[in-house]
C-alpha positions as CSV (number, residue, x, y, z in Angstrom):
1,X,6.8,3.5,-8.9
2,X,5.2,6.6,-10.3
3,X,3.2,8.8,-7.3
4,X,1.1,11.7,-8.4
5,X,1.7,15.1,-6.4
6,X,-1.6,14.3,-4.2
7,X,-0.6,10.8,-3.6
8,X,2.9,11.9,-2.5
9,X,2.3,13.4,0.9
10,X,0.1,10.4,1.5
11,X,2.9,8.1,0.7
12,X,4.9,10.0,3.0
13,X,2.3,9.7,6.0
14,X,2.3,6.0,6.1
15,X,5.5,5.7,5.7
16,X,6.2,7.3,8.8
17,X,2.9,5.8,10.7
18,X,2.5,2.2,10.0
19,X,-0.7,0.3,10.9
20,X,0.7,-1.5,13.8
21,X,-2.5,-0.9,16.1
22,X,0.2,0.3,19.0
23,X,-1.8,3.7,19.4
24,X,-0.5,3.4,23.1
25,X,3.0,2.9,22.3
26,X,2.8,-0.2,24.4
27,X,3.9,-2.7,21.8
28,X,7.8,-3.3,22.6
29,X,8.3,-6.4,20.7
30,X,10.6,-6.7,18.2
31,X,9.4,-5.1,14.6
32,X,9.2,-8.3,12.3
33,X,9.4,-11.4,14.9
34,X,7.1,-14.1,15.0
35,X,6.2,-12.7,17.8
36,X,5.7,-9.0,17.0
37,X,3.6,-10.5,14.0
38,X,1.1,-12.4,17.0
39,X,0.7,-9.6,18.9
40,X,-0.1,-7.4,16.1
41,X,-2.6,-10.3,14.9
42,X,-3.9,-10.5,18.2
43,X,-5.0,-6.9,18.9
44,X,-6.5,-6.1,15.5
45,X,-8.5,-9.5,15.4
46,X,-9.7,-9.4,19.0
47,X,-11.3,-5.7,18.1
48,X,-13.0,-7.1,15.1
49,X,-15.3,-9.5,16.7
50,X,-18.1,-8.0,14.2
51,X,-16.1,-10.2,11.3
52,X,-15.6,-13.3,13.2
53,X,-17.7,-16.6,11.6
54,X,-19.7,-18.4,13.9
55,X,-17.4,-21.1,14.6
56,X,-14.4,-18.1,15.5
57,X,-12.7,-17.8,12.8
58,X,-11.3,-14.7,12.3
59,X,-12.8,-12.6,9.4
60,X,-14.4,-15.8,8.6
61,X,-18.0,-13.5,8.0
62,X,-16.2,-12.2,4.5
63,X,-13.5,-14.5,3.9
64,X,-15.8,-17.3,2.6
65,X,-13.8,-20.5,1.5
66,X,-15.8,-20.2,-1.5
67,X,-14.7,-17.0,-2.4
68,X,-11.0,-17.2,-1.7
69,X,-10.2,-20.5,-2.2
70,X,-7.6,-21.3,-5.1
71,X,-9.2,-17.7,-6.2
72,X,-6.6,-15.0,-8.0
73,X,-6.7,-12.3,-5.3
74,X,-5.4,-9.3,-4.9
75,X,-5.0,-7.6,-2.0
76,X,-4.8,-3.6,-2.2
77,X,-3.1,-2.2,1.3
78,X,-1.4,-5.1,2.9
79,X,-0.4,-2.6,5.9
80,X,1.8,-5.2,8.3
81,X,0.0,-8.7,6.3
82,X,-2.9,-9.5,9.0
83,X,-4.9,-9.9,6.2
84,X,-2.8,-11.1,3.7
85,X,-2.0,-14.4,5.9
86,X,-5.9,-15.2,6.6
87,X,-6.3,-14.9,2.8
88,X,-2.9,-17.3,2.1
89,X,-4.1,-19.6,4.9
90,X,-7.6,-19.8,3.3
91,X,-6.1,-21.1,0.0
92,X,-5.8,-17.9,-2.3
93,X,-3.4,-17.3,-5.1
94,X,-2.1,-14.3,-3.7
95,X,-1.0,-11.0,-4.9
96,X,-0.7,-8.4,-2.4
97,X,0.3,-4.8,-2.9
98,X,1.1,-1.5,-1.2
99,X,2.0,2.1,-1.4
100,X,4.8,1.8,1.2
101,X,8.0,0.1,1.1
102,X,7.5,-0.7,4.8
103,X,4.5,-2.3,4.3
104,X,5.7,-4.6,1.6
105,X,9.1,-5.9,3.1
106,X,6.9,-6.3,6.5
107,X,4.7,-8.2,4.7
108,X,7.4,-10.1,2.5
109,X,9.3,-11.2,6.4
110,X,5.6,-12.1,7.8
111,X,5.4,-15.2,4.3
112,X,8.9,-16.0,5.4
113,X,8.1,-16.5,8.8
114,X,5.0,-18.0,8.7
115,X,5.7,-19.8,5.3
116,X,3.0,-18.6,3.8
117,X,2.8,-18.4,-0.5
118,X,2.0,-15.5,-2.2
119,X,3.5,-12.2,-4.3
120,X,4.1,-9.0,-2.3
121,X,4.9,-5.7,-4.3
122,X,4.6,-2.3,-4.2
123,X,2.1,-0.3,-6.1
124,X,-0.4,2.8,-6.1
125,X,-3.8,1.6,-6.5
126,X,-4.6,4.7,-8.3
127,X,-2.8,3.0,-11.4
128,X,-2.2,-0.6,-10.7
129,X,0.8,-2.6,-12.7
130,X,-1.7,-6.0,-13.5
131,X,-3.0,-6.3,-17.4
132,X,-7.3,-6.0,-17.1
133,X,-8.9,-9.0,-15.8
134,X,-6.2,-10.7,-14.0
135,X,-8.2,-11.5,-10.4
136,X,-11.0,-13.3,-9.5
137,X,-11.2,-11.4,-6.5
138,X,-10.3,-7.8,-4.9
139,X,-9.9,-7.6,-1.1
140,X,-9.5,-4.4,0.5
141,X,-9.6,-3.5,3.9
142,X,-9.8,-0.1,5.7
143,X,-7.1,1.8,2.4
144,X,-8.9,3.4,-0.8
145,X,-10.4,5.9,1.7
146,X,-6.6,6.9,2.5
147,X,-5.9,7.4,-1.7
148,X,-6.0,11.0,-3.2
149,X,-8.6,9.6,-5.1
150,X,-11.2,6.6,-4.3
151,X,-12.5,6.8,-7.5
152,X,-9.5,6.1,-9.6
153,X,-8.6,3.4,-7.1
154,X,-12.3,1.5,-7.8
155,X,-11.5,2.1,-11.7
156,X,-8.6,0.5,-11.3
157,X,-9.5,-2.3,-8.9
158,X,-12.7,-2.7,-12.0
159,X,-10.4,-3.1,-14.3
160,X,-8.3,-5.2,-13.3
161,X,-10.7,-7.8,-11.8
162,X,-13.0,-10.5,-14.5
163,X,-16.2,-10.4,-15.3
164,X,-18.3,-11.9,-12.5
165,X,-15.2,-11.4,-10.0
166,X,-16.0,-10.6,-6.6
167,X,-14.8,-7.3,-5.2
168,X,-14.7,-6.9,-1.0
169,X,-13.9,-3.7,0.8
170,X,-14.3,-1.6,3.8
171,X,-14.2,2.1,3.8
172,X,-15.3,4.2,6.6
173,X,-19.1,5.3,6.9
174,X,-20.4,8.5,7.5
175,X,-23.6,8.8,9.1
176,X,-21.6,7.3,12.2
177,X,-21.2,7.8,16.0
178,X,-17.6,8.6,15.2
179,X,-18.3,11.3,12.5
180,X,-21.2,13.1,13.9
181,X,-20.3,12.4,17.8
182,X,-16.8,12.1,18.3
183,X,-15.7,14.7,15.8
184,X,-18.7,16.8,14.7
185,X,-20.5,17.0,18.6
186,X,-17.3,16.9,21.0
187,X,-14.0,18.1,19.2
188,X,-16.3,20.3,17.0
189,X,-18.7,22.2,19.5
190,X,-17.9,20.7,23.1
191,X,-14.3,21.5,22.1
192,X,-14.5,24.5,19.1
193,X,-12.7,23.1,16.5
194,X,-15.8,24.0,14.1
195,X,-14.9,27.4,14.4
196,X,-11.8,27.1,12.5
197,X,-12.2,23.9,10.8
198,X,-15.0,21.8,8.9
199,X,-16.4,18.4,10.1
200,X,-14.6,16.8,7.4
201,X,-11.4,18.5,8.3
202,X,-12.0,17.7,12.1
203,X,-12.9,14.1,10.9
204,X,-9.5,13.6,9.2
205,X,-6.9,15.1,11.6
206,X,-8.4,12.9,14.2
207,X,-8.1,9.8,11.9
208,X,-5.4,7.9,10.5
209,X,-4.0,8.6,7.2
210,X,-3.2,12.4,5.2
211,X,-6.5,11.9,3.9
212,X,-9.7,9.8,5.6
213,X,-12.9,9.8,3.1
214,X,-16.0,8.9,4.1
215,X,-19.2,7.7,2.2
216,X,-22.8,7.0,2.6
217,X,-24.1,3.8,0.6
218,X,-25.4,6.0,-2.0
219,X,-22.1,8.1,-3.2
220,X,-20.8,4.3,-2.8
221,X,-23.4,3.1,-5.4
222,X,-23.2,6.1,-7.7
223,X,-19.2,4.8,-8.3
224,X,-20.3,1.0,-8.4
225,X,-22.3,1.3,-11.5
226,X,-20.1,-1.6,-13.2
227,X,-21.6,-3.8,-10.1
228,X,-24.1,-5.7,-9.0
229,X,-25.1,-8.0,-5.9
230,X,-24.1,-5.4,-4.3
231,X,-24.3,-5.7,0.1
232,X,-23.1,-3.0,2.0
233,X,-22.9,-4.1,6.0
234,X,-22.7,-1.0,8.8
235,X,-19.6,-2.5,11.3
236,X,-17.5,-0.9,13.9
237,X,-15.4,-0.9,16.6
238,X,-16.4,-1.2,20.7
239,X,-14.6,2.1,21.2
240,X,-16.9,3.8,19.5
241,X,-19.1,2.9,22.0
242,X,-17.9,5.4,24.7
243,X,-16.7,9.1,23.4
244,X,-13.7,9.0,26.5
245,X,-10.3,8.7,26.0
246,X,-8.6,5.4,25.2
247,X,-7.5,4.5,29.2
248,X,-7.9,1.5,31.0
249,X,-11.8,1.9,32.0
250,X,-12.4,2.1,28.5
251,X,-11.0,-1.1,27.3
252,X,-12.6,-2.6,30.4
253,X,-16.0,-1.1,29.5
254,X,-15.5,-2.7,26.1
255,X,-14.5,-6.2,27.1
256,X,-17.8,-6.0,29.6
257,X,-19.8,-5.2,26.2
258,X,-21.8,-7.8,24.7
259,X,-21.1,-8.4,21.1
260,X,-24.8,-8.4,20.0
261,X,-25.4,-5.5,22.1
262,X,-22.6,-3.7,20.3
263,X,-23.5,-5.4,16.9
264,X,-27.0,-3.7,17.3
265,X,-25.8,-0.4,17.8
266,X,-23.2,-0.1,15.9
267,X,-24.9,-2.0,12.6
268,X,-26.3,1.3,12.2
269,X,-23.6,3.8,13.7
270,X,-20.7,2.2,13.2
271,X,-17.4,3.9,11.6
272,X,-17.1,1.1,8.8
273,X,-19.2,0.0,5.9
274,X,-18.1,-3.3,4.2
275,X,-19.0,-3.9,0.7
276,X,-19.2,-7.0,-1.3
277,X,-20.2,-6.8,-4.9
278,X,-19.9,-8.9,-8.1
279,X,-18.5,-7.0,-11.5
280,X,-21.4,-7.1,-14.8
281,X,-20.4,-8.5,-17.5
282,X,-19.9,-5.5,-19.8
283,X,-21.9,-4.9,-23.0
């Protein structure tokens, strides 16, 4: 697989920091067992109560039966699979793809285990390996913000996807309580950082990923001109909630938090934008 010179560092990053949601280094299971898969399942879809349907099922708010089911999807970031599974259990024809070899042969064991149906490979989704117009749907959660280049990703992700195919994606937001209040009010002024660093700069060494982009909904619409039906929904996370460090009172003060109490604030301040969007046909 070909990596440009910005994508290589980035590469290198994840490699080295997969997205196993252990930011505690609590998580002493062993890597790829059923049950290392469960716990990993459990703590990202616990956090995302924002996504969950009505009736609980996880992610069940964008993974709409009739928009995955016996669908071509792609995936683009599979991280540890979380995602990939709902969208195998849900009845997609599944391709799944990412830029680290971790990712992939975590994701390959997770289908093995689980016997679950699908293609795992990896690829740069700066210049994906699929002819144009091979999916009916693009998924992508929380990744093209983490590419060298979100543009050439959404190109890519255009091209290869049909006319009237559904793209879904979450990249983070920036006129958040996390940009402008965790990094821009207390690591930039409370703690000085601005003084040697940008808010952008601050933003992205206290995130995940060699590079973390952030968009309003109007840079996002200005490079989804080949879209339409476009949604954009404001989510985010409880801890964003409370600007402390991540100790026991804080994930106590987030389990006593209301979900439509959080869901109010953080509709309009939250870290993450989701976007669903339907490609034109092209002239």
């Amino acid at each position: 697989m070909f990596l440009s010179d910005a994508q290589k560092p980035n590469h290198g990053w994840w490699e080295e920091h997969p997205m196993t949601y252990d930011w505690q280094g609590t998580l002493e299971l062993t890597p790829g067992s059923r049950e290392w898969f469960e716990e990993i399942d459990r703590r990202f879809l616990t956090s995302a109560y924002f996504a969950e349907r009505p009736d609980g099922a996880p992610f069940g708010r964008f993974l709409r039966p009739e928009v995955v089911s016996d669908k071509e999807v792609l995936e683009v970031g599979c991280g540890m699979g979380t995602h990939a599974a709902l969208l195998a259990q849900a009845g997609a024809r599944l391709t799944c793809i990412d830029l680290t070899e971790q990712a992939v042969e975590r994701t390959r064991r997770r289908f093995e285990i689980f016997n679950l149906a699908g293609e795992v490979r990896r690829a740069d989704a700066e210049s994906l390996p699929f002819p144009d117009a091979s999916f009916d749907m693009v998924w992508s959660w929380g990744v093209i913000h983490h590419s060298s280049s979100m543009e050439k990703c959404l190109l890519e992700i255009t091209r290869v996807l049909r006319t009237g195919g559904r793209l879904l994606l979450m990249v983070y937001y920036r006129p958040s309580l996390v940009y402008y209040l965790h990094a821009g009010f207390i690591r930039g002024i409370l703690l000085g950082q601005l003084l040697y660093r940008s808010l952008e700069q601050i933003y992205t060494v206290a995130s995940d990923g060699f590079y973390a982009r952030v968009s309003t909904k109007k840079e996002l619409k200005r490079i989804l001109q080949s879209y339409e039906q476009i949604s954009m929904t404001v989510v985010g996370l409880k801890a964003e909630l409370f600007p402390i460090p991540r100790t026991r009172l804080k994930e106590k003060m987030e389990r006593l938090t209301p979900n439509r109490l959080a869901s109010a604030i953080l509709s309009q301040w939250g870290s993450m934008v989701v976007v669903e969007a339907v490609k034109k046909r092209q002239d």
